[in-house]
C-alpha positions in Angstrom: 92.4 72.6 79.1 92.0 69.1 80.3 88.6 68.8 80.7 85.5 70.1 81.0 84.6 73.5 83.3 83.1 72.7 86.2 80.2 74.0 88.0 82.2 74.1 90.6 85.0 76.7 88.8 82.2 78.8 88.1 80.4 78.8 91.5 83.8 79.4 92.4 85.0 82.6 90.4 81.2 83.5 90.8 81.7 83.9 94.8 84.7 86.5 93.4 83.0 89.0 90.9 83.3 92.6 92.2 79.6 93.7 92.7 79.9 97.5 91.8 81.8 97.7 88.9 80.5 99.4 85.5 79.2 96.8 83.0 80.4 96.0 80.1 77.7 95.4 76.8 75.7 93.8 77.9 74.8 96.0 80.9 75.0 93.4 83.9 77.3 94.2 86.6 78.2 91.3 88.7 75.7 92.0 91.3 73.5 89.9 89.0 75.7 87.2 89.2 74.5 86.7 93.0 71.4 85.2 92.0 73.5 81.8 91.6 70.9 79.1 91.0 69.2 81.5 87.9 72.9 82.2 86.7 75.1 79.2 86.8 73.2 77.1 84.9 72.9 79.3 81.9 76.9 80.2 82.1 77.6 76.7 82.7 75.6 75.6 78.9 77.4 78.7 77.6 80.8 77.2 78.6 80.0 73.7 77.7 78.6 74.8 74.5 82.1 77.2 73.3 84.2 74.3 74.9 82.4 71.9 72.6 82.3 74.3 69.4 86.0 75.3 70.4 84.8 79.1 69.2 84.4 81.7 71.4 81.0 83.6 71.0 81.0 87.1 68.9 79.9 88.6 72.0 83.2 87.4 74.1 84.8 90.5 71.8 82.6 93.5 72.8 83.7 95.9 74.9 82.8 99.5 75.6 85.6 101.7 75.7 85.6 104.8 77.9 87.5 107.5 79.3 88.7 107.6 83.0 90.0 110.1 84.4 92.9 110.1 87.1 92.8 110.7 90.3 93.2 114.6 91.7 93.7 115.7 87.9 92.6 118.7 85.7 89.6 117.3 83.9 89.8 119.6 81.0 93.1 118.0 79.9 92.8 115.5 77.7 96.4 113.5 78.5 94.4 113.4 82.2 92.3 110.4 81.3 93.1 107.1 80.1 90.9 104.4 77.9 89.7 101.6 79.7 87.7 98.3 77.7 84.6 97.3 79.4 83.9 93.6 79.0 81.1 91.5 79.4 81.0 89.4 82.6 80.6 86.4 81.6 83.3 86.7 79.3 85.5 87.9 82.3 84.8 84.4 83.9 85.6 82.2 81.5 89.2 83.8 81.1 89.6 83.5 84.7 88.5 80.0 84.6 91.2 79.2 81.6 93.5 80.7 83.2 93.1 79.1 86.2 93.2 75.7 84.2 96.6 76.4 82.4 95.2 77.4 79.3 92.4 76.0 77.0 91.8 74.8 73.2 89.5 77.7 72.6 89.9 79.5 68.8 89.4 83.1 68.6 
């Protein structure tokens, strides 16, 4: 990444979070995120902080994985349902961002 992250990238991918999707860990879905003037601050320190540190928070590598089950199947069968990860939000916008930016010089 060439530079900083923006407010402007976050205000930005914030406008695009799906509102009703399950949470990840931390338990905020991104109907949270609406409350922009609360929010963007604090995930705008958190990005300036792990661009600075070049170290991605433990947190960043939670997920919750559950079972979904597909569409007009048995749900007794097991081969019927398929894992899915559960991230946390803000984690989900800062890889959006990076990608976005071509990449960054984040460690994991």
């Amino acid at each position: 990444m060439n530079g900083p992250i923006s407010i402007r990238a976050i205000e930005s991918n914030n406008n695009n979070l799906p509102k009703q999707k399950a949470t990840g860990p931390e338990g905020l879905t991104g109907e949270v995120y609406k409350f922009k003037k609360e929010i963007i601050p604090i995930i705008y320190s958190l990005f300036q902080s792990t661009q600075a540190e070049e170290i991605l928070p433990k947190t960043f590598y939670e997920a919750c994985i559950t079972l979904i089950q597909m569409a007009d199947k048995d749900i007794l069968r097991k081969d019927n349902h398929k894992p899915v990860s559960l991230m946390n939000t803000d984690s989900k916008m800062l890889n959006k961002i990076l990608a976005r930016c071509g990449g960054s010089r984040l460690q994991s």
